[in-house]
C-alpha positions, 0 to 999 in steps of 0.5 A: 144663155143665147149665143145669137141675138134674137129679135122678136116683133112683140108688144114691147116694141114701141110702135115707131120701132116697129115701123121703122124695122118694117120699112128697113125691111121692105126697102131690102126687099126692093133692092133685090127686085121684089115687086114694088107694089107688093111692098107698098101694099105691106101694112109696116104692122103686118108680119104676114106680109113681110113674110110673103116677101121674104118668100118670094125674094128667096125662092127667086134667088133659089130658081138662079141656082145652077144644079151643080151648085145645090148639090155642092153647097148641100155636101158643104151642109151635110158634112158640117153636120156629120161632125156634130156630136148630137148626129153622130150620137143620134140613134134615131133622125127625123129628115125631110125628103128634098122637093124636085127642086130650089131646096137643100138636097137630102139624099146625102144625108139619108145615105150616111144615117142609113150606112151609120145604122140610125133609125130614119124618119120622113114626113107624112102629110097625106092627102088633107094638105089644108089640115097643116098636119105632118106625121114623121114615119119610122121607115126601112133604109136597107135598100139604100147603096152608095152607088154615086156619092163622089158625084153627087147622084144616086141610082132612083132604084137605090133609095127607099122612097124611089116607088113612093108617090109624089104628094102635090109638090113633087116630093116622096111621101109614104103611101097613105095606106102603109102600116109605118110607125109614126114619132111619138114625143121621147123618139127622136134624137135629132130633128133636121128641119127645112127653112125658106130663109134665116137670118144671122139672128138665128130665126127661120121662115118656113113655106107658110103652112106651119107643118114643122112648127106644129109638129115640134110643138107635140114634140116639146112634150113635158117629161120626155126627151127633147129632139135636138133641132136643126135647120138646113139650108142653102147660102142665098137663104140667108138674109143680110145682116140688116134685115130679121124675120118677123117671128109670131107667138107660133113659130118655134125656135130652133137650136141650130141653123146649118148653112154652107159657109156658116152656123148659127148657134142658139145654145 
């Protein structure tokens, strides 16, 4: 049974609902300085640009955030999660690799999966960026030392992806050429999944390129063993309780929302 409400934009809605959802929605979005030409060129039946909003709303929220602030609402995050039974049960965790900035921090995470012995997988894309295709690879967390939990920081030198090189938005990805082995369906234990933004009924928007999506998709695999899913993120992703994420037949649901002050729980 759902614990949250979900609201999905299909045809069972009538088309005045729709409309009317729709221009909620874009009037939220103005009242936090989203471009008003951008909203009046949103058709109220295309979820696409309501999407493009939504995005650029919350990134600009994203950029305000002080460093000091992204790194304590990322422990308040990651300590709600270290108390969940599915972590700390886990043996093997998929985590993505934080970008340079305006994302939930990482590092905390992979510190205590490394020190509690759970095998760690990180994302792969490679060099076709368009193909909107990830790997998660299996990789060797030995050279992780806590050398500055208490302040939040940790030595380059200290972490496995310090050499790694930066793909085109900044973030460590395994070199193209490393022999790691990569998730199969049955691998993964727990899925920690990034979002752009959610909504209190518990649906995500992701950065548009549908790398997650897909990638849980060849997961959810019959007759194998489901990751439980995840997703992390900051208090300001978090839209108000009058505005709902416009979800397509290819968005995958997720189990989980883990924010600073809240979570929202699927099932």
């Amino acid at each position: 049974m759902l614990l949250f409400r979900q609201i999905c934009l299909s045809s069972a809605y009538s088309s005045q609902s729709y409309y009317l959802y729709s221009q909620r929605s874009l009037r939220m979005c103005l009242n936090n300085h989203v471009n008003e030409q951008q909203a009046t060129n949103a058709s109220p039946r295309d979820s696409v640009e309501l999407k493009k909003i939504l995005r650029k709303q919350i990134r600009s929220k994203l950029s305000d955030m002080s460093a000091e602030e992204l790194r304590k609402e990322s422990q308040l995050v990651w300590d709600r999660l270290f108390q969940l039974e599915d972590y700390k049960t886990a043996r093997s965790i998929g985590v993505f690799l934080s970008m340079p900035q305006g994302e939930i921090l990482t590092d905390s995470l992979l510190l205590n999966a490394s020190q509690e012995g759970k095998h760690i997988y990180v994302p792969q894309v490679g060099r076709n960026f368009e193909k909107s295709e990830m790997e998660l690879v299996r990789v060797e967390t030995t050279g992780i030392k806590e050398t500055s939990l208490t302040t939040g920081t940790f030595a380059d030198k200290t972490l496995f992806h310090s050499a790694w090189p930066r793909n085109k938005w900044g973030i460590p990805e395994p070199p193209p050429d490393s022999l790691l082995q990569a998730a199969a369906p049955g691998d993964l234990d727990v899925l920690i999944v990034p979002g752009l933004a959610f909504d209190a009924f518990g649906n995500r928007l992701g950065q548009g390129k549908g790398y997650y999506d897909r990638f849980i998709s060849r997961m959810l695999a019959p007759n194998v063993k489901h990751p439980r899913l995840i997703a992390v993120g900051l208090q300001c992703q978090l839209l108000s309780d009058e505005m709902t994420i416009p979800i397509n037949a290819h968005d995958r649901p997720i189990d989980l929302i883990l924010l600073p002050q809240q979570s929202i729980i699927r099932n």
